[in-house]
C-alpha positions, 0 to 999 in steps of 0.5 A: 724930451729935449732936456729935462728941466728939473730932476729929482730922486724918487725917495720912495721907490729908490733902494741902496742898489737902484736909485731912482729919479724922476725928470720933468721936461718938454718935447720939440712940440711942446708936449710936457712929460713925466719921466721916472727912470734909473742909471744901470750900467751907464745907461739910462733905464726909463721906468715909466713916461707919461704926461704930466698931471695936473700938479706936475704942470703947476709945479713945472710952471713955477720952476720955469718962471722963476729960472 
């Protein structure tokens, strides 16, 4: 992911010790990803990187348009 367009926390799986976030962003071929990831150490750990569902598109779409 080039740069991620919009980054949230993850409330659900978030602890006191680990917070959790979730980004969604486009690849340099225009490929759009999902990705949840922690900050351990200063470094960034992913979790989990997948295309985006159905609903994620909608909802980056959205952002996108009105950025």
């Amino acid at each position: 992911m080039n740069e991620p367009f919009a980054v949230v926390q993850d409330l659900k799986h978030s602890t006191s010790r680990e917070p959790r976030l979730q980004a969604l962003g486009k690849t340099k071929s225009n490929r759009r990803l999902f990705t949840a990831f922690t900050i351990r150490d200063k470094k960034i750990r992913i979790i989990s990187v997948r295309d985006m569902s159905n609903k994620e598109e909608k909802e980056y779409e959205k952002l996108e348009r009105n950025s």
